[in-house]
C-alpha positions in Angstrom: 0.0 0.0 0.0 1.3 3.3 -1.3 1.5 6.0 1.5 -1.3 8.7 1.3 0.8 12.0 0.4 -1.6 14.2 2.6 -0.6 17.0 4.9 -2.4 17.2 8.2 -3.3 19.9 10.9 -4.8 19.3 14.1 -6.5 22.4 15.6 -8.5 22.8 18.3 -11.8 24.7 18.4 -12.7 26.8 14.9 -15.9 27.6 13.3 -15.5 24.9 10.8 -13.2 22.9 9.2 -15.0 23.6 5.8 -13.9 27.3 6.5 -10.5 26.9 7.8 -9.3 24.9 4.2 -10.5 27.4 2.0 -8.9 30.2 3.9 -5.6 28.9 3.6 -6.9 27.9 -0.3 -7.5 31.6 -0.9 -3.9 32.1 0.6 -1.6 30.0 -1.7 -1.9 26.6 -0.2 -1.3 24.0 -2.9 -3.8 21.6 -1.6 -3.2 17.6 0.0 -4.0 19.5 3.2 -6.8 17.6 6.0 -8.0 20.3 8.7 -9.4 18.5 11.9 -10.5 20.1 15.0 -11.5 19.2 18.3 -15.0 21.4 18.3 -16.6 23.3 15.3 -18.8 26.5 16.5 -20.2 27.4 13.2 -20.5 23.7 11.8 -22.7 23.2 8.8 -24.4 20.5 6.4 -26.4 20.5 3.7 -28.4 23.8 2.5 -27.1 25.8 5.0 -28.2 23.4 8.2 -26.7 23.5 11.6 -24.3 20.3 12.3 -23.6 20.3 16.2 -20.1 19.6 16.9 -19.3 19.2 20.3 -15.9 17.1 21.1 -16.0 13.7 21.1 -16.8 13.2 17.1 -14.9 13.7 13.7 -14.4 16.5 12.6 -12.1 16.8 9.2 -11.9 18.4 5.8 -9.4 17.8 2.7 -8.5 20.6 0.6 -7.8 20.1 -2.9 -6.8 22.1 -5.5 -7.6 21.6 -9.4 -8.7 17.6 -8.7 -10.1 17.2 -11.8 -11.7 18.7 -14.8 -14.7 20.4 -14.5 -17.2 18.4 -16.2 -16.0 15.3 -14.0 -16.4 17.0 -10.2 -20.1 16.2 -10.3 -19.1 12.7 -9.7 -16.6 13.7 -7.2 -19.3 12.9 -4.3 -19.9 9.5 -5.3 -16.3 8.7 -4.7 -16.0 10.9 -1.0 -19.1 8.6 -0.1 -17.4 5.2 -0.7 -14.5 6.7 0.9 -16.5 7.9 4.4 -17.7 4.1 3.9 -15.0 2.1 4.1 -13.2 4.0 6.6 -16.9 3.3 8.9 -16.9 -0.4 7.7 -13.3 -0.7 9.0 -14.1 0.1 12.9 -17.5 -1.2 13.1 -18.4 -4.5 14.6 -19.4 -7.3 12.1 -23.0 -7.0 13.2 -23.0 -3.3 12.4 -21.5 -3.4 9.3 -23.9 -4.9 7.4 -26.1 -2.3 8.6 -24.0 0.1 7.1 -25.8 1.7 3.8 -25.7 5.1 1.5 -28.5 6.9 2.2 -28.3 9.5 -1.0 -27.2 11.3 -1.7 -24.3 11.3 0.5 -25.3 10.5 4.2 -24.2 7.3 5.6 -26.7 5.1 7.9 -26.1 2.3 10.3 -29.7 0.5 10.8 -31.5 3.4 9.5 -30.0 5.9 11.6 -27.9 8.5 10.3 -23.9 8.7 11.6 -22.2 11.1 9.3 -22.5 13.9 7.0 -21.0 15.3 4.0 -20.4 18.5 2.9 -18.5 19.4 -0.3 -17.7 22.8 -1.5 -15.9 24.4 -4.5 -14.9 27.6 -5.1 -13.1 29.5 -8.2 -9.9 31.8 -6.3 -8.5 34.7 -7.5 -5.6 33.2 -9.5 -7.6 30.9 -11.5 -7.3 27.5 -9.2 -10.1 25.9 -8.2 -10.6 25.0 -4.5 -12.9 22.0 -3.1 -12.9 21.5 0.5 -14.7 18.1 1.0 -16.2 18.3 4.6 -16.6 14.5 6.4 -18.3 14.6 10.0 -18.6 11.9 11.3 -21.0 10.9 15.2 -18.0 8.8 17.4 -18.9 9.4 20.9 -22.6 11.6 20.3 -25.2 11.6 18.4 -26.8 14.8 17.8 -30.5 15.1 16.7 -30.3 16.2 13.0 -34.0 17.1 12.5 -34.9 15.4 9.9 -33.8 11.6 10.6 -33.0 9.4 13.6 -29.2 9.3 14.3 -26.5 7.4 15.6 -22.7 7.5 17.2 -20.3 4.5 16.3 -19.8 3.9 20.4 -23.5 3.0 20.6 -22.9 0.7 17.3 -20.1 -1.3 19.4 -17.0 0.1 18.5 -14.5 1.6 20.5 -12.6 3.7 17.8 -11.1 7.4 18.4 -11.7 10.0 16.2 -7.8 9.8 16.0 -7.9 6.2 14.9 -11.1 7.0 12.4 -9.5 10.2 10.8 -5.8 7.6 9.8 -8.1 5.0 8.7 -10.2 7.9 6.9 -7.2 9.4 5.0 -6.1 6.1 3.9 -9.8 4.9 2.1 -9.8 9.0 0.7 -6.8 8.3 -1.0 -7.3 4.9 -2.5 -10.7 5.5 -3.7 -9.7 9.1 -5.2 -7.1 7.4 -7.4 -9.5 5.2 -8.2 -12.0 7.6 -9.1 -8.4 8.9 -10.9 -10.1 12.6 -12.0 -13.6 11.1 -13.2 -11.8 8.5 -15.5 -12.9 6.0 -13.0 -16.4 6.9 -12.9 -17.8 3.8 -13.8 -15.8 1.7 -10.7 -17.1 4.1 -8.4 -20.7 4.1 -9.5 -21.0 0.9 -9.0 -19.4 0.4 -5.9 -21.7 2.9 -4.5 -24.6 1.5 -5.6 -23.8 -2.1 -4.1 -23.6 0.2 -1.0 -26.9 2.2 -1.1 -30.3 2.0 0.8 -33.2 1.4 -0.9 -32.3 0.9 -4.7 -35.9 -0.4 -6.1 -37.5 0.5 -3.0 -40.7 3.2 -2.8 -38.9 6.7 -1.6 -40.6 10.0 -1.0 -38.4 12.8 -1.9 -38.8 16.7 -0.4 -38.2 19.2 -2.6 -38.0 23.7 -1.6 -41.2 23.7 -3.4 -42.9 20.0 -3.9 -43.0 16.6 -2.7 -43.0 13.8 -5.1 -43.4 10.1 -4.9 -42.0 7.2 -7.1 -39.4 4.0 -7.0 -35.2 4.8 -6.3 -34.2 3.3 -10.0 -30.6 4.1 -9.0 -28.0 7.4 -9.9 -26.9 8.4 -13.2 -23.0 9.1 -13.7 -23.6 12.8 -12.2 -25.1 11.3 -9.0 -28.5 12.4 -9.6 -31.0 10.4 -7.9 -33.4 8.4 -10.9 -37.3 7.8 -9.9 -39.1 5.9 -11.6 -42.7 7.6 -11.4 -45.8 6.4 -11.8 -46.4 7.3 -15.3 -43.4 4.9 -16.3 -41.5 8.0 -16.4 -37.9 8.9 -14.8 -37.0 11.6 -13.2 -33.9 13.1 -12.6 -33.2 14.8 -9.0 -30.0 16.8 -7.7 -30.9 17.8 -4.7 -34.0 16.6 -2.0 -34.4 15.4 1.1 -35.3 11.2 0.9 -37.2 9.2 3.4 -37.9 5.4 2.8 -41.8 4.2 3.1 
């Protein structure tokens, strides 16, 4: 095994870790660089929510600069996801991890219940680079109510892991499944390895939109991650963004 060529810094409490990357992205850094921190006062998940981060949990982000062409960072998300997976897989009791599932279109569930979040941002800086700060928290010791689903910590799942010991096992299963993912040419690999990995494939979902709800059958993602359901009509439709919840 080839050894992850990451730099790492270990803070202690910071708004978020999100933040604190592409800060030092609009400063220069070449990007490689994984932010943790003991405590997060202004952490945040999807469309704009609150993500409570009291010590005790994971908190991490990787900076990276220019990781691929433009067209192929929508897929970029499918890869992070495998990656938060294996690194989970790899502390949890054998029990829990066949629990383990994707919940789309990035969350990752043990038994239903919701352990870790994802949070990936991009931004264009001044001297033409392009930034993405992939943000992975992750429930270790607490789990904080997330409003809209039941969560989980990995202690009440069996395991005894750190955050310490889940960030170097984290780093590792980031770096082998972003070569494999190899700047979108690897698409296909990654697809399909998260789909063996996803909850409810086939399954009836309900799906919350800003302005609608709609109703139909999780027929899988295309190769941009967008969810595919299958509607009543014998129709597909193709969504981006949405809250899911299983019948």
């Amino acid at each position: 095994m080839r050894r992850p060529e990451f730099r790492h810094i270990e803070l202690g409490d910071v708004s978020s870790t999100n933040a604190e990357c592409m800060e030092r992205a609009r400063a220069g850094d070449a990007g490689g660089l994984w932010i943790t921190a003991t405590r997060q006062t202004g952490g945040r998940g999807r469309r704009g929510r609150t993500w409570v981060s009291e010590p005790g949990n994971l908190y991490s982000s990787l900076l990276l600069i220019d990781p691929g062409p433009q067209q192929a960072l929508a897929s970029l998300p499918l890869a992070v996801t495998v990656a938060v997976y294996e690194a989970l897989a790899s502390v949890l009791p054998v029990e829990a991890r066949g629990a383990l599932k994707i919940k789309w279109p990035n969350d990752l569930l043990i038994d239903g219940h919701k352990t870790s979040g994802i949070l990936i941002e991009a931004e264009q800086l001044a001297d033409g680079r392009r930034a993405v700060v992939i943000g992975c928290g992750i429930n270790v010791a607490h789990r904080p109510d997330t409003g809209l689903y039941p969560s989980t910590c990995l202690a009440d799942q069996g395991s005894a892991t750190t955050p310490q010991d889940l960030f170097a096992r984290l780093v590792v299963s980031m770096d082998e499944v972003l070569n494999d993912w190899d700047q979108g040419r690897g698409l296909a690999r990654i697809r399909s390895a998260w789909i063996e990995r996803a909850e409810g494939i086939g399954k009836p979902v309900t799906v919350n939109l800003p302005d609608r709800q709609i109703h139909g059958l999780f027929d899988g993602i295309d190769d941009e991650g967008r969810l595919m359901l299958a509607m009543p009509d014998g129709g597909t439709q193709m969504i981006a963004s949405g809250d899911v919840f299983f019948a």
